[in-house]
Every structure is written in C-alpha cells, then in structure tokens.
C-alpha positions in Angstrom: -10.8 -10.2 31.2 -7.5 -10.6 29.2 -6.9 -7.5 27.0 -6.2 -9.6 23.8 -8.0 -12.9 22.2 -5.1 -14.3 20.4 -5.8 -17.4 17.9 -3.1 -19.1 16.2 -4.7 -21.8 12.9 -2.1 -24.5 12.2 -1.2 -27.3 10.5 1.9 -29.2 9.9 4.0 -25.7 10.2 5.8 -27.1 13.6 9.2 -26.0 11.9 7.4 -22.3 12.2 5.2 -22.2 15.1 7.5 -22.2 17.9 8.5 -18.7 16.5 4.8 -17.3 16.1 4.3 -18.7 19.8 7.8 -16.8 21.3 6.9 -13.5 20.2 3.9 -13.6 22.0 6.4 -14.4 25.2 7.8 -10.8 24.6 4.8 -9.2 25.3 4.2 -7.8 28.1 0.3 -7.2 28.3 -2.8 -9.6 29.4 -3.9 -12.6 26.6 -5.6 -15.4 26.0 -4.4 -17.6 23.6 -5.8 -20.2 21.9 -4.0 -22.6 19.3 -6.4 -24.4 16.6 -4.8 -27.0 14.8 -5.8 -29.2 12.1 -5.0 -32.7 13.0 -1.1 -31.9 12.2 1.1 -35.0 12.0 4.5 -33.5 12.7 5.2 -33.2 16.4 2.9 -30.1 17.2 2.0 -31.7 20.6 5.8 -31.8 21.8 5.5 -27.6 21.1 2.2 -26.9 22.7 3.7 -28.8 25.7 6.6 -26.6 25.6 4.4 -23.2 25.7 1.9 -24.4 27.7 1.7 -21.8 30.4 1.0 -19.3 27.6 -1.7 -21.4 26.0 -5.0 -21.3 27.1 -7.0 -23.4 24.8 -5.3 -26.3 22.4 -7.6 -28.3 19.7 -6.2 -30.8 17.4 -8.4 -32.4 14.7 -10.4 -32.1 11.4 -12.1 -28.8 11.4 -13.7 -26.8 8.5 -11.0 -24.8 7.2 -8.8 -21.8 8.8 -11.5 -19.6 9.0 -13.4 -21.4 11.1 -10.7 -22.5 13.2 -10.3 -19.1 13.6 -13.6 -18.4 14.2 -14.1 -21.7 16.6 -11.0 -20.6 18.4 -12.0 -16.6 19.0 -15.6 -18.3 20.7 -13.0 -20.7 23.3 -11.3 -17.3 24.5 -12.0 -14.1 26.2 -10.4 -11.1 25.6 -10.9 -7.2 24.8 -9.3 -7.2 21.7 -9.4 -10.3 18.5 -6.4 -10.9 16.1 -5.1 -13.9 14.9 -1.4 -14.9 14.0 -1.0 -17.4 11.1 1.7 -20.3 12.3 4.4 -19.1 10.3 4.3 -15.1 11.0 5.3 -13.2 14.2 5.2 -10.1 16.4 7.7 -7.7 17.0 8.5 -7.6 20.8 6.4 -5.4 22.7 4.0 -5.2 19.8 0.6 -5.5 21.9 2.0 -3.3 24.4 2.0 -0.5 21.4 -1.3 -1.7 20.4 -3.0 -1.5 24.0 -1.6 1.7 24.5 -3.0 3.3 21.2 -6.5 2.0 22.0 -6.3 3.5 25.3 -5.2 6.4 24.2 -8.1 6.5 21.3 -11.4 4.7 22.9 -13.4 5.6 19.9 -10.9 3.4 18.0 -12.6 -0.1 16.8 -9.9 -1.4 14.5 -6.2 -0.7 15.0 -3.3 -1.3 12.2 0.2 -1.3 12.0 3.0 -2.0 9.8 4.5 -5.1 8.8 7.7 -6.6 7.3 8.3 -9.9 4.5 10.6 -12.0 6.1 12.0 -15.3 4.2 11.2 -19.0 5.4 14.6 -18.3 7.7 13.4 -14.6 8.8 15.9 -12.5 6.9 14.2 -8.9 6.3 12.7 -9.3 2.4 10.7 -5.7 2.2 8.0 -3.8 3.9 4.9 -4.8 3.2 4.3 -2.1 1.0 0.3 -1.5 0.0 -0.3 -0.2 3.7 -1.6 3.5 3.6 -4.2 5.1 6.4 -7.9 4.4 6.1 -9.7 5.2 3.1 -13.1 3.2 3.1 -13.8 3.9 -0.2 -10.2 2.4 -1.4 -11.1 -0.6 0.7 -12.9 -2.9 -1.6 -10.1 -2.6 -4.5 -6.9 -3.0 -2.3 -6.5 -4.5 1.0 -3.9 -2.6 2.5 -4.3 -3.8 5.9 -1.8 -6.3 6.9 -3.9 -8.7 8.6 -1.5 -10.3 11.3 -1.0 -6.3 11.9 -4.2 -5.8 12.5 -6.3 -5.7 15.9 -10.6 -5.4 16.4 -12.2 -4.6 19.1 -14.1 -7.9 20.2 -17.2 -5.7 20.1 -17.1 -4.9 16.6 -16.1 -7.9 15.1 -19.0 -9.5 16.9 -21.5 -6.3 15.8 -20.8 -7.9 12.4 -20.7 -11.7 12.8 -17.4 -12.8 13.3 -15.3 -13.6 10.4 -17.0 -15.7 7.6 -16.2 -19.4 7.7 -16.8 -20.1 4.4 -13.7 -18.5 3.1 -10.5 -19.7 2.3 -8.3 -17.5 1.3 -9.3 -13.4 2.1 -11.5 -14.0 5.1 -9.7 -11.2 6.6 -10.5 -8.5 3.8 -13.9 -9.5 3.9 -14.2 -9.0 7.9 -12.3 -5.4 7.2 -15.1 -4.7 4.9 -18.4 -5.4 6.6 -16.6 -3.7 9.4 -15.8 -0.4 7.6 -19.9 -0.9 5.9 -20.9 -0.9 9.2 -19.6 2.0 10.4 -16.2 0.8 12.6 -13.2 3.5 12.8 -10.6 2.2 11.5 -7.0 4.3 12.8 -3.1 3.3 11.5 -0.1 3.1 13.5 2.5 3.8 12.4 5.2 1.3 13.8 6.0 -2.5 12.8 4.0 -4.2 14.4 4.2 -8.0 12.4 6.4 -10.4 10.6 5.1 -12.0 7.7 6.8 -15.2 5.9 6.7 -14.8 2.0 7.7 -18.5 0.3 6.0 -20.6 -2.6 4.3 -22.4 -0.4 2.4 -20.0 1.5 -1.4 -20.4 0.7 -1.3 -16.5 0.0 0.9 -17.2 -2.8 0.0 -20.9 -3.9 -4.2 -20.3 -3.8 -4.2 -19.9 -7.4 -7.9 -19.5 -9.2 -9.8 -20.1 -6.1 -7.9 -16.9 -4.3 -8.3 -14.7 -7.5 -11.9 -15.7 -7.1 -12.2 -14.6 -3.6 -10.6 -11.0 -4.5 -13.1 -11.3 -7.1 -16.0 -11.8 -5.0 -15.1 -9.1 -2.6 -14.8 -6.6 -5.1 -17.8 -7.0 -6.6 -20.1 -7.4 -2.9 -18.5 -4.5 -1.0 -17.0 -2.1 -4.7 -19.7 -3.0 -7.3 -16.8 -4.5 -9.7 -17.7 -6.6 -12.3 -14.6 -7.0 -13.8 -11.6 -8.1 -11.6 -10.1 -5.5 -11.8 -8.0 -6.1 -8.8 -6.3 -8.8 -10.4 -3.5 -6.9 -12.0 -1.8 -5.8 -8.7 -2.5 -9.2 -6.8 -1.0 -11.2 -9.5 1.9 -8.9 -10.2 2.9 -8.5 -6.0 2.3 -12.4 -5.9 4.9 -13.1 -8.9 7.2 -10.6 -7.4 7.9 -13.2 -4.6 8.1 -16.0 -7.4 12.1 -17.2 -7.7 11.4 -19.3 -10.2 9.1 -17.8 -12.9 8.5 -19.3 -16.3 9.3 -17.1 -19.1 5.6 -16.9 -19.5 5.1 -15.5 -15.7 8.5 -13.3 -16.5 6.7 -11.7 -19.5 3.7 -10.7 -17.1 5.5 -9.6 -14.5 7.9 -7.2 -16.5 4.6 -5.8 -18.8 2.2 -5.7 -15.5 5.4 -3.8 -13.7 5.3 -1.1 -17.3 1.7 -0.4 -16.4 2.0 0.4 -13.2 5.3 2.6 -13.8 2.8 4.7 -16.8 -0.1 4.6 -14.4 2.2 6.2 -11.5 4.1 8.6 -14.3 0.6 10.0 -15.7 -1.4 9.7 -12.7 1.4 11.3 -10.9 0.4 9.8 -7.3 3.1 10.6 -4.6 4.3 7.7 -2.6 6.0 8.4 0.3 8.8 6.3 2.5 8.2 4.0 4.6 11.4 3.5 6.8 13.2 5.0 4.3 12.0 2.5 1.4 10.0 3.8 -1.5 7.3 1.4 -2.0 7.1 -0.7 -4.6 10.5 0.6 -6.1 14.5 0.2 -5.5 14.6 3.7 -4.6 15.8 4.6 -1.0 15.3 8.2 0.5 18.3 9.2 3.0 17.9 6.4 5.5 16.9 2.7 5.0 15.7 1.3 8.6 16.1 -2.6 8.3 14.1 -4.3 11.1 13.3 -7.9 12.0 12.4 -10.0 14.8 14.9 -12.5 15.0 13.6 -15.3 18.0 15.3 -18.7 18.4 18.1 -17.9 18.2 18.4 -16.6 14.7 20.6 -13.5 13.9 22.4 -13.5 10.4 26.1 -13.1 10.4 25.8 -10.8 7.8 23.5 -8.9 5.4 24.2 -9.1 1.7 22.7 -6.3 -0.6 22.5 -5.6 -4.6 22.6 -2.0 -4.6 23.3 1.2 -6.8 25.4 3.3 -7.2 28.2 1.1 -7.4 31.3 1.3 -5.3 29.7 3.6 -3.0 30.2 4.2 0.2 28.0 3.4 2.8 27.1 4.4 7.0 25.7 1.3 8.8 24.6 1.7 12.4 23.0 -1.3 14.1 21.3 -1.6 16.8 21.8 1.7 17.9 25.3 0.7 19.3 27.8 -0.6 16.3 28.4 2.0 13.9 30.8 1.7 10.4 31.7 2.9 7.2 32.1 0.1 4.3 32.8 0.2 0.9 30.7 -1.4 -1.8 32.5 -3.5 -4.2 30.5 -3.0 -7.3 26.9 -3.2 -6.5 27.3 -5.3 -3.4 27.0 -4.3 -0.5 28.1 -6.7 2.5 27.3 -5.7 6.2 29.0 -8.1 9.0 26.6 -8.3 11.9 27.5 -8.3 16.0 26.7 -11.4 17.5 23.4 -9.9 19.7 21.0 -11.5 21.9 18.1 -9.5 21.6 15.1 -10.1 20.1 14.9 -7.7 17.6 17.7 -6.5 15.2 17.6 -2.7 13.3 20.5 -2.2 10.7 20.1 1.8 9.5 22.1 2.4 6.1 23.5 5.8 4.5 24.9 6.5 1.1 27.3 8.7 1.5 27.0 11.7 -0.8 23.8 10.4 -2.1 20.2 10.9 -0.9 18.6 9.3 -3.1 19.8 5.7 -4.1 18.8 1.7 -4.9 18.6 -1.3 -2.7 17.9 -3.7 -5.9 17.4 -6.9 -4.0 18.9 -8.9 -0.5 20.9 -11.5 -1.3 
C-alpha cells in the first residue's frame, strides 16, 4: 500500500495545477494520486497527460461539488495516509518525506500538521499563515488553525468518522478536524512548512461570501455551542486583509475590526510568539525574518521588494544559505536582488542591523 492517498479537486485552474502536480514530483515517499476534475474546459487533459506516470486515477465530469470529489476521489485510491491539495496550492519539496517520518516516529499520532505560507497568483512569499498554534481541542470549534493543505489523517481515522462530509462547500475541512478531535483522534504539530497556499480574489476561500460565513456559522454552533457567530469578526477581518481593492466601506471595517483585536490583545495580554521570525498578525519582526517559498516551473523572482521600518536602515540578507550581503534601505524600501537558482525552493533570511526588533510593512 502507498503511504499517502493524495487527491487533487479541479476545475478550470490548468494555469495552476501543473504546479500543485510538480511538487508532488519532489517527494520522495510512496503515493497514490488521484486527480478529480469537474468537467474543466481549458486544456486540463494536455496536463494530466503530461504527469501521467504520477497519476493514478483521472476523472473529468459533473460531480457534486469539491467535497465530494474529494471524497469520491479518497474511495479510487489506497494509501496509509489522506490529504488533499487544492489545484492552485503546493508542497514544499520533501514535504511528505517530513510527514512520514514524524508519524513513524509517533504511531499514536492520527492527524499530523504543519506550517504553511500565502503565496500570490505568481508564488511570491505574501506571509505565514498565521492562526496556526498546537492542538487545543477546545479552541477548535472557534478558530481553525489547521492549515488544511498542511494537514495529513491517518486513513483509519478519517474513515472511524465518515470521511469528510459532501454536503459542504466551503469548510469541509474544519468540520472533518472537528468530529475527528470529538472523537477522540490525537492531533500533533510540526513545526516546519510544509504547504503553499494561493491567496487572490478569486479564491473560493475569499469570494464564498454569505454561504461561507454560514458554514463557520454552522460549525460553531454543532461542535462550540455558539449561537452567535462569533467567529465572524476574525474571518471577515483575515479575509479583507487580502482584499487590494476595498471599498471605503470594507476599509472602515477592516481598520475598526484591526482596533479590536489590538485592545483585545493589549488587555487580554496573550503572548504571540514568532513564527520564522514574523510576529503574527503584526509588521513586527524579531531578530531574523526566514522568507521561504517553493518556486516550481521555473519561477524565481529577480528580486524581492519590501516596505519596511526603520528607514534607511541597514540590512544582512543571506539566501539560500550561500549568497550573503549587506544593503542599504532607501527610505522604507528595501530591495534584495536575487541569484539566478535552480532549486526548488528559495530561503532569503533578513537582519536589521542594530535593531532586534523591527517592521516588514508589506512585499511589494
């Protein structure tokens, strides 16, 4: 048996797949892999030709929605281990190596999760995905901080409960993380980047509207006895933080949303810790920022462009383990000229000089 069932939903994202479908060619462990598409119209057969020796099941046609295809697709495959990869998100090379080893390593372990970073519709490094924190079942129902394409279930587990539920659209993978924490599965964290996840408008994460909100809804109020949304807040204020072009109605949200949570944090007084040197959540960067992407195809940016503070600082960059500089910032930008590589994976680790604590604003 294959150590991993591996099922990729898709349709019409052929300008993303072949990316989702490389990174699983820098793996280096056992997998079945099976590809459910939707009836897409835009060349997806000319791909799945392409990668056919790492495909072992294709279906292309009407079907009931991701989650089914998900589900339809997990029930074609064998394989120790479920996760699923949405067409236009990735793995890190050598990411189900990692995975593999930690369950090995941990047999009691049903569910394994690991980090993940926002990448644009190009895959330049946005953020971490920043809600991730180790296992609290409690917390579960009011914030899903389980990545899901980071995320890995033993196939016995996830069939103890059912399978994932086909009749949702939009946080079928909360709900599975739910019944599987109700029903007792140990849930562990890794701690390593396991994912790439594209954030853009017209993701169906950020474009579900009403009907997602309701999901969220729903789940709080089955698996947290909520009866108010009162995840809402934080959904709506991470979703509009991706949003370029928000009205001045969405910008008036965002920036009194963004208040609360600084009062909550002040009063409340929670410590957040770095993740890869980033705060979560804030500009603030302790010591070290560790930028890392996947970058397949042949993508590898010529340069990285940062808003940062303070101005006119100076600045360490080391990437890839191998290039090292100093450069100056003029004014609050930072610009970082990047070796033409080959490899898979890119790491760009940044130091204010004379400053431990300082800002990466935004990438530009």
């Amino acid at each position: 048996m294959p150590h991993f069932s591996i099922v990729i939903p898709n349709l019409n994202q052929s300008d993303f797949l072949p990316d989702a479908l490389e990174s699983l060619c820098h793996q280096n462990v056992s997998f079945a892999l099976a590809v459910m598409d939707g009836g897409s119209s835009d060349g997806v057969g000319e791909i799945v030709e392409k990668y056919s020796d790492i495909i072992t099941y294709f279906q292309s046609g009407p079907d009931g929605g991701q989650a089914h295809a998900i589900r339809e697709g997990f029930s074609r495959i064998d394989g120790e281990v479920i996760a699923w990869l949405n067409a236009d998100d990735y793995y890190f090379p050598g990411a189900l190596n990692k995975v593999l080893d930690f369950f090995e390593k941990n047999p009691g372990v049903d569910v394994v999760y690991g980090d993940a970073v926002h990448v644009r519709p190009d895959g330049a490094f946005i953020s971490y995905f920043p809600a991730i924190e180790d296992f609290d079942s409690k917390k579960l129902p009011f914030s899903c901080f389980i990545c899901q394409p980071a995320c890995f279930v033993r196939r016995s587990a996830y069939d103890a409960v059912g399978g994932i539920n086909p009749a949702l659209t939009y946080a079928m993978d909360w709900d599975l993380w739910c019944r599987l924490a109700a029903c007792g599965a140990r849930f562990e964290r890794l701690h390593d980047v396991l994912a790439a996840v594209r954030y853009y408008p017209e993701t169906k994460t950020l474009s579900g509207g009403k009907r997602r909100y309701l999901e969220i809804w729903k789940i709080g109020r089955k698996y947290g006895g909520q009866l108010l949304p009162v995840s809402w807040p934080a959904f709506y204020r991470f979703d509009l933080s991706f949003k370029s072009n928000r009205s001045a109605g969405e910008n008036f949200v965002f920036h009194l949303l963004e208040g609360a949570r600084y009062l909550k944090k002040k009063f409340f007084k929670k410590k957040s810790l770095p993740l890869y040197g980033f705060y979560p959540w804030q500009a603030r960067v302790a010591g070290c920022a560790l930028i890392q992407f996947p970058c397949y195809h042949d993508f590898s940016p010529q340069s990285l462009t940062l808003n940062i503070f303070p101005e006119n600082a100076k600045f360490n960059v080391e990437i890839d383990g191998k290039s090292f500089q100093t450069i100056h910032a003029r004014g609050n930008v930072l610009t970082i000229d990047m070796p033409v590589s080959e490899a898979p994976c890119r790491r760009v680790a940044i130091w204010c000089l004379g400053q431990e604590n300082w800002e990466i604003i935004a990438f530009l």
